[in-house]
C-alpha positions as CSV (number, residue, x, y, z in Angstrom):
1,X,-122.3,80.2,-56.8
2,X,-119.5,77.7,-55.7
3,X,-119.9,73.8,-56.3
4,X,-120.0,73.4,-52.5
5,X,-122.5,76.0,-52.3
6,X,-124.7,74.4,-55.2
7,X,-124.7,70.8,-53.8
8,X,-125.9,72.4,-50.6
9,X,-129.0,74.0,-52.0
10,X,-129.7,71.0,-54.2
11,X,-129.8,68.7,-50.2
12,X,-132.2,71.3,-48.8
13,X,-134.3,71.6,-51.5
14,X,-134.9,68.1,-51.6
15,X,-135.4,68.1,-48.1
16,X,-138.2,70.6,-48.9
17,X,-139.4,68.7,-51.5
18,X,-139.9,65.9,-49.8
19,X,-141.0,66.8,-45.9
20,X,-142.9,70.0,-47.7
21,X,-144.9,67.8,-50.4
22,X,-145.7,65.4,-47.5
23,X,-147.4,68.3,-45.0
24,X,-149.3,70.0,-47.6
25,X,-150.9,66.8,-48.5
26,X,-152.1,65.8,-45.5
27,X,-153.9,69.5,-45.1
28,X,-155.4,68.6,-48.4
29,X,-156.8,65.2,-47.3
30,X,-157.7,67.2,-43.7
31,X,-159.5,69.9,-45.7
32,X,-161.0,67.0,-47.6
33,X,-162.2,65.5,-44.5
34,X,-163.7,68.8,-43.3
35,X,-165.7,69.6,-46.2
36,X,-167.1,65.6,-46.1
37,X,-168.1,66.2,-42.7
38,X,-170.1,69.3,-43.8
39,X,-172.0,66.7,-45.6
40,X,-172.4,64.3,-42.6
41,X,-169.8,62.0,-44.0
42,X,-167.5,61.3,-41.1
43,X,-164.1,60.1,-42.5
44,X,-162.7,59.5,-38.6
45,X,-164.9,56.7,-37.8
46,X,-164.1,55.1,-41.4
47,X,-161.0,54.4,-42.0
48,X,-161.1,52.7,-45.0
49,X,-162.6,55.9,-46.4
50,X,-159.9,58.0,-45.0
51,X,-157.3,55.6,-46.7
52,X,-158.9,55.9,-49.6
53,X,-158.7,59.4,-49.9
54,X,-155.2,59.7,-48.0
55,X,-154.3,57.6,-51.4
56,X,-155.9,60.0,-54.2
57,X,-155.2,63.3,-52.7
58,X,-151.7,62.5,-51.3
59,X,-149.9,60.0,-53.6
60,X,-151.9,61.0,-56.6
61,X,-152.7,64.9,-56.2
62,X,-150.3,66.5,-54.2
63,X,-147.2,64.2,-55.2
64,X,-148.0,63.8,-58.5
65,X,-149.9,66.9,-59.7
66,X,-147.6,69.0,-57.1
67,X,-144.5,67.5,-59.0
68,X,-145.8,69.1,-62.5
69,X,-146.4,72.3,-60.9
70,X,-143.3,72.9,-59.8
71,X,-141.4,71.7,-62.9
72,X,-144.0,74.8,-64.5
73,X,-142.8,77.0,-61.5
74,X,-139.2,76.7,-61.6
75,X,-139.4,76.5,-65.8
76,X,-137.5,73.5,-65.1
77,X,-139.7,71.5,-68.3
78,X,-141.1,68.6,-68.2
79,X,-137.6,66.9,-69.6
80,X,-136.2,67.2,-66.4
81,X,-137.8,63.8,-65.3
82,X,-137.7,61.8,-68.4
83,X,-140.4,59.6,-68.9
84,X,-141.2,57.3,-72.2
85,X,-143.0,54.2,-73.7
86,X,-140.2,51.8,-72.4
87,X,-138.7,49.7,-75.0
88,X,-137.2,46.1,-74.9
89,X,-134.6,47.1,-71.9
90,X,-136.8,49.1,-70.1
91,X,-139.1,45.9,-69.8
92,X,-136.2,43.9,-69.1
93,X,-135.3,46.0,-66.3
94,X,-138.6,46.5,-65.1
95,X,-139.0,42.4,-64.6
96,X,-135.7,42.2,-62.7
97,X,-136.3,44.8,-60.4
98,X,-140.0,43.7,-59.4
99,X,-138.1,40.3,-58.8
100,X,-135.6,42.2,-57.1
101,X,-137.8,43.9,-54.5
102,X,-139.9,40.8,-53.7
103,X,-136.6,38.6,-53.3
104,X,-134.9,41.4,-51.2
105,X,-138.6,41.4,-49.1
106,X,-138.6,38.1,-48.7
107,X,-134.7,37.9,-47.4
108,X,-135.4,40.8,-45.0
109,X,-138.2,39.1,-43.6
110,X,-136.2,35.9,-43.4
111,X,-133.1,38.3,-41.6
112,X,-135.8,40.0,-39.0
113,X,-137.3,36.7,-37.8
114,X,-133.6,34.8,-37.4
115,X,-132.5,37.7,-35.5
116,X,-135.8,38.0,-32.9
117,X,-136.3,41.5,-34.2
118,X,-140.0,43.3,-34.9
119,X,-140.9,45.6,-38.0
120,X,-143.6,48.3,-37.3
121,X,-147.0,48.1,-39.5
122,X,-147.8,50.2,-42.0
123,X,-151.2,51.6,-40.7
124,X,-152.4,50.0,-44.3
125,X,-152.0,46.9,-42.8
126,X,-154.4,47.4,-39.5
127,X,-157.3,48.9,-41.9
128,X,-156.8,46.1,-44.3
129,X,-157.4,43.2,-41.8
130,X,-160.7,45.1,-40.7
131,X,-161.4,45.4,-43.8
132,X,-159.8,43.1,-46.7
133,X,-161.8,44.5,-49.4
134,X,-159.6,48.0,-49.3
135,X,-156.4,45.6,-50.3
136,X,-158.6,44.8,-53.1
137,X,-159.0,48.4,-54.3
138,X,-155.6,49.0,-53.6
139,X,-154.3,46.9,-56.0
140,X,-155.2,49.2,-59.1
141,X,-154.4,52.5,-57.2
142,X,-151.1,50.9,-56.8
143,X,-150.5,51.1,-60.7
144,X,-152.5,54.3,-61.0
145,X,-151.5,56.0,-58.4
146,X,-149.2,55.3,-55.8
147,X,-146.2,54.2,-57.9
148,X,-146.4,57.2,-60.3
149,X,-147.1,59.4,-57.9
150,X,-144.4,58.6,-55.5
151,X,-142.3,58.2,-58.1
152,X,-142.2,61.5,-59.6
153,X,-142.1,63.5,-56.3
154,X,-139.3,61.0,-55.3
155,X,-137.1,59.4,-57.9
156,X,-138.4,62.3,-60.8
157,X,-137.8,65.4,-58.9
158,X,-136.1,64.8,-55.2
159,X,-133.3,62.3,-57.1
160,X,-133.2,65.0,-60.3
161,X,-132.8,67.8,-58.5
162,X,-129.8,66.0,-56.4
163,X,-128.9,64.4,-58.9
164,X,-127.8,68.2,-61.0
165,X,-124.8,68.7,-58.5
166,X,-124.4,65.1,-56.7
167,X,-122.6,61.8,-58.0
168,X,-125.8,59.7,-59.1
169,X,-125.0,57.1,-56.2
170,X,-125.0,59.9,-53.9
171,X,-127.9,61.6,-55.2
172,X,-129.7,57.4,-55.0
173,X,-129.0,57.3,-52.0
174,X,-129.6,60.4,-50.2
175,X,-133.3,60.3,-52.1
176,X,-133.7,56.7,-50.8
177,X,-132.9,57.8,-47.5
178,X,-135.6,60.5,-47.8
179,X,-137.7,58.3,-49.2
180,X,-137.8,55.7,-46.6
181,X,-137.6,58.8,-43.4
182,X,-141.0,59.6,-44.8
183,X,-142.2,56.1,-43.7
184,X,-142.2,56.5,-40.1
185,X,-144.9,58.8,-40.1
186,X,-147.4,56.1,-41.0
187,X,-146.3,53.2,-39.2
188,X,-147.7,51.7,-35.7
189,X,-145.7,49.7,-33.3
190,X,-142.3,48.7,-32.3
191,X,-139.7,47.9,-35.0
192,X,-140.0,51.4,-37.0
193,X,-136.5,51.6,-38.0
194,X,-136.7,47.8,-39.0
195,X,-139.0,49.2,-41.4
196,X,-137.5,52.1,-42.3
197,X,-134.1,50.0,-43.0
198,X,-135.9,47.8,-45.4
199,X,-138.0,50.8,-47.4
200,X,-134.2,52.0,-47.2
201,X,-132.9,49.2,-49.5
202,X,-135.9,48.5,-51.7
203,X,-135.5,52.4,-52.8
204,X,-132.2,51.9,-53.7
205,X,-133.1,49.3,-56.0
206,X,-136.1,51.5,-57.8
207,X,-133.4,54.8,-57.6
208,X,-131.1,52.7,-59.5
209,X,-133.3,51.7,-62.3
210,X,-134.6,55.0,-62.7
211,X,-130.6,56.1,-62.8
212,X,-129.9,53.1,-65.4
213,X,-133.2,53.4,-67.7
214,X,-133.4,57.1,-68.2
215,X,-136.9,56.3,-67.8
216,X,-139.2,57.2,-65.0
217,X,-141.6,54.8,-66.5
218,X,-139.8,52.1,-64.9
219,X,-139.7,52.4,-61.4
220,X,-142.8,53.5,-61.2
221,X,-144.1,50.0,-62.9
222,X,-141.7,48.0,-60.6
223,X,-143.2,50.4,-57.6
224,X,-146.4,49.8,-58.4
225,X,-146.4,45.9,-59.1
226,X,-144.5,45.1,-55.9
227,X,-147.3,47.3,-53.8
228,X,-149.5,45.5,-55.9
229,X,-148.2,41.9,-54.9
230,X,-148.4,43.0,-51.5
231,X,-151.8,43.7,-51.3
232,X,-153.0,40.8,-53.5
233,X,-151.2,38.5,-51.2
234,X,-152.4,40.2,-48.3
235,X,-155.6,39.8,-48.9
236,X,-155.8,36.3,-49.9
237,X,-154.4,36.2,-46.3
238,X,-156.5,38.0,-44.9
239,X,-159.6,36.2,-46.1
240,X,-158.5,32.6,-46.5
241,X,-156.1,31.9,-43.5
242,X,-153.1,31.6,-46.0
């Protein structure tokens, strides 16, 4: 197999990885859905439920457990995404990247309004104003779930496997882009490549520290925090006028 050849197959199967991860969750959390209607639970007239669930059985099972199962499938290991206790750096790193992400939020938000230009919602967003208490909940299955399970399928396995026959800025970038492409599949409104742009940059940042640290440990932290700060603030927003 030629070079060309290999760097090809490494592109599609991130592709794969990332669109096929993404559609055979969502059948999970339908099947969910189905078998709770069985039991008179309708998760279409609640959407908090639904987000709820969207959250466990698509960030959590599919991306995370559907990671390890493919490292097992391909007897790839599980040293192809490294992942330890992070040391002294690590934490360093972690820090500046969470302050990183909320700066580079904050300046994007600054850039959109200057220029007259709308970001799209993230339906999270809708839910959470009918509902403030899911930001709430939120908060922990940011840590628990969401950035480790994003984080493997995305940084672990999508930037690993590019990373095998691409420069590492190539391979950052090209999982960032997948990354953020994902996005627009759960956004409502005008603006979605606004948003897009901005998940864009902000998985640069958490593609290079994964790249710098060795440590999937990391991102996943500095994931999980910012989503974190998000929803905190959020709801204090949402419930006190801030």
């Amino acid at each position: 197999m030629t070079q060309s050849t290999s760097r090809v197959g490494s592109v599609v199967t991130a592709i794969g990885l990332t669109y096929g991860s993404t559609i055979i969750g969502s059948l999970v959390v339908l099947i969910a859905g189905a078998v709770l209607a069985i039991f008179g639970i309708n998760v279409a007239t609640r959407p908090s439920l639904r987000l709820v669930l969207n959250t466990v059985l698509l960030q959590g099972l599919t991306f995370g457990g559907g990671t390890v199962l493919y490292l097992r499938y391909r007897n790839l290991g599980f040293d192809f995404i490294p992942l330890t206790i992070p040391d002294r750096r690590d934490v360093a790193v972690t820090i500046a990247g969470i302050v990183t992400l909320l700066s580079l939020l904050v300046i994007a938000s600054m850039i959109i309004s200057s220029l007259g230009l709308e970001s799209a919602q993230n339906r999270i967003v809708t839910i959470g104003q009918q509902n403030p208490a899911v930001y709430l909940l939120l908060v922990p299955l940011s840590f628990l779930l969401v950035g480790p399970g994003e984080e493997l399928l995305y940084r672990g396995l999508v930037q690993g496997t590019l990373r095998k026959t691409l420069h590492p800025a190539r391979a950052i970038v090209l999982a960032s882009a997948l990354f953020a492409s994902i996005h627009l599949f759960s956004l409502t409104g005008e603006g979605k490549l606004v948003y897009v742009g901005i998940a864009f940059v902000l998985a640069l940042v958490l593609g290079a520290t994964y790249e710098y640290t060795d440590n999937l440990a990391v991102p996943a932290v500095v994931h999980g925090a910012y989503n974190a700060v998000q929803f905190g603030s959020a709801y204090l927003t949402a419930t006190s006028g801030i």
